[in-house]
Phi, psi and omega in degrees: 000337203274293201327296187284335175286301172337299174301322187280352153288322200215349131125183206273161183312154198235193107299111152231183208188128157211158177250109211256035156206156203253261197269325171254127167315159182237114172222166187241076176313147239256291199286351164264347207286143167294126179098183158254155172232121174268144172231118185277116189260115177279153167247154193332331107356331184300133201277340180103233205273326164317303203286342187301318209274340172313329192254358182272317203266354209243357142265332165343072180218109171267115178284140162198168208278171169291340158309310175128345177310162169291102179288359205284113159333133194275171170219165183194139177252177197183120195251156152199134157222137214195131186071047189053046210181089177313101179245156167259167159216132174251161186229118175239158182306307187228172191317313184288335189298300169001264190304341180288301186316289192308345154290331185262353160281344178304300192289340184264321197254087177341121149078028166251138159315112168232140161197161198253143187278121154302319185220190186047291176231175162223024172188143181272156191281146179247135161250186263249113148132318162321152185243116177234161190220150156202191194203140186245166201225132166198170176297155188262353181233016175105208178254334195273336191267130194277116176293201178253136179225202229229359168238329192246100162106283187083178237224150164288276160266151170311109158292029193256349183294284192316312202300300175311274182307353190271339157326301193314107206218170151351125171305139189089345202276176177210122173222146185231118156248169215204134159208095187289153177182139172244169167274168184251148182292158160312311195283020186284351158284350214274343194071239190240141181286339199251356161225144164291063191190049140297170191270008160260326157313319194280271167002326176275323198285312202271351174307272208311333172104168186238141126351085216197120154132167161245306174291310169263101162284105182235192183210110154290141169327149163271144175295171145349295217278330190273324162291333190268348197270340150310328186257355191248337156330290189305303151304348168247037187296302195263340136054070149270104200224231196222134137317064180284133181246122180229154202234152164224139166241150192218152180209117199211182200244008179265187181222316176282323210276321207294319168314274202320316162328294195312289187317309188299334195271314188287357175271347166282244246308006187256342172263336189278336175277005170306127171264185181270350163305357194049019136292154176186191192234156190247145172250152165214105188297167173279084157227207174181129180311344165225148171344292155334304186278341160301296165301333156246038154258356136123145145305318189288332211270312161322324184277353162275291168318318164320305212260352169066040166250120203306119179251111161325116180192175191260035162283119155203123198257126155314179165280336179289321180305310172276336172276011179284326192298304189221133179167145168306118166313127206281179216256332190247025152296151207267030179301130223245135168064037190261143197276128146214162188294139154216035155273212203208141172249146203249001167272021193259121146292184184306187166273316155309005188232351183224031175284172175269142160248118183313306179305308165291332158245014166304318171296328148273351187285295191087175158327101142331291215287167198245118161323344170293334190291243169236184210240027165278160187273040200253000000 
């Protein structure tokens, strides 16, 4: 309600660019940055968006308090592109997580480069004169209703080919898309113990037909459209899936390219994920009705992304979901200065001979998430 007065006072939020460090560049070194950061080379070959979701279910391990809150460590995928030249990058909490990620990317995506960063940034750097704009992206219907993946509907094309080339910007600019995700409680369909808005309540409510009228109040039948949006609730009960936070930035020494950056990039993710539930996912730009205030939401909004940090929000993607979202690009989208392998590692089996089975290495892997993480009841 805060939300919708805030707009009808001061209108809905805009794509701005302010330059928010004055005399000294504002960077983040690699070796203060919290966590690890790996940088992942796909190899040409890459199957894409299947293998994401095989290393999204094969991390899925929730820590939780004695309470029962969610204890569980963040993760982060990372699209940047800089210096004239598209790279991935993945974030894990800790040294070991580290090392686990990097087996299972090994293992779904056959013959991709990983090695972990030493030096240099763990976000590119803004200088001193630069203009940066960003957007944060989440869903329009709440967490139940499903966007489109790769099992529900599938993709024409890798929406990471539109994703990609629209990064492609000016000499100097830099865009970063972020896409942070925790795992989720089992109960993440049950809602509030205090309302009726589990995804079986809501699934029962569209069954019953709506609520239509004021002076004559009647309940229309549910339509066609209100039953299929029910049975696709209802498929996602059991579910496992992630708390996502997705962030996109753009930084240029231009004030129009870095908005057109922001903008262009959050309007693929805002066109490629329509489900037929009319779920889909939203950009809400970084702005503030006067400058000053523009610029330190952000300062604020970079210092998240630098620290790779998970904002408590109603975003929640399954695994199929989130790997449509964030995942290595199959190899033959035609994006131009995209960093990729095209060799072989010739000690390799097949790929088919080296997928993960979830079960067998949950028991040797063990818990992941750091007792440390974060601390809502979701």
């Amino acid at each position: 309600m805060l939300n919708k007065a805030h707009r009808l006072v001061f209108g809905p939020p805009t794509y701005s660019a302010a330059q928010i460090t004055a005399s000294e560049p504002l960077e983040y070194a690699v070796e203060d940055t919290w966590g690890v950061l790996l940088r992942v080379q796909p190899h040409t070959h890459s199957a894409g968006i299947q293998d994401a979701a095989g290393i999204y279910r094969s991390l899925h391990d929730v820590e939780t308090s004695f309470w029962g809150s969610n204890q569980s460590d963040s993760y982060s995928f990372e699209t940047w592109f800089a210096d004239g030249s598209l790279e991935f990058y993945v974030h894990a909490p800790t040294a070991a997580a580290a090392d686990t990620l990097q087996r299972r990317i090994a293992t779904n995506y056959p013959n991709t480069g990983i090695e972990r960063v030493e030096a240099g940034y763990g976000l590119p750097q803004i200088k001193p004169g630069e203009y940066v704009a960003g957007a944060r992206v989440s869903t329009t219907l709440g967490s139940y209703y499903p966007i489109r993946d790769h099992t529900n509907e599938g993709f024409d094309t890798d929406p990471y080919g539109e994703l990609t080339r629209e990064m492609l910007g000016d000499e100097g600019t830099r865009v970063v898309t972020q896409v942070v995700f925790r795992p989720a409680k089992p109960s993440w369909t049950s809602g509030s113990r205090l309302r009726q808005d589990s995804i079986d309540d809501i699934a029962n409510s569209l069954r019953q037909g709506t609520s239509v009228g004021w002076l004559n109040p009647r309940t229309r039948p549910p339509s066609t459209a209100d039953k299929r949006a029910a049975k696709i609730l209802e498929h996602e009960r059991d579910k496992p899936a992630y708390h996502t936070t997705i962030r996109v930035l753009a930084v240029s020494p231009s004030k129009r390219d870095a908005k057109a950056r922001t903008r262009g990039v959050a309007n693929i993710f805002e066109t490629q994920y329509n489900g037929i539930s009319e779920q889909g996912l939203e950009a809400t730009p970084v702005w503030h009705r006067d400058d000053d205030g523009t610029v330190a939401r952000l300062r604020e909004f970079v210092e998240e992304m630098a620290t790779r940090q998970y904002t408590p929000q109603q975003t929640v993607l399954t695994v199929d979901e989130l790997a449509g979202v964030a995942h290595l690009p199959e190899g033959d989208i035609p994006t131009p200065n995209l960093d990729q392998k095209t060799t072989e590692d010739s000690d390799r089996v097949s790929a088919n001979d080296n997928q993960y089975h979830f079960e067998e290495a949950s028991q040797a892997d063990g818990g992941l998430a750091s007792p440390d993480g974060g601390h809502d009841r979701v």
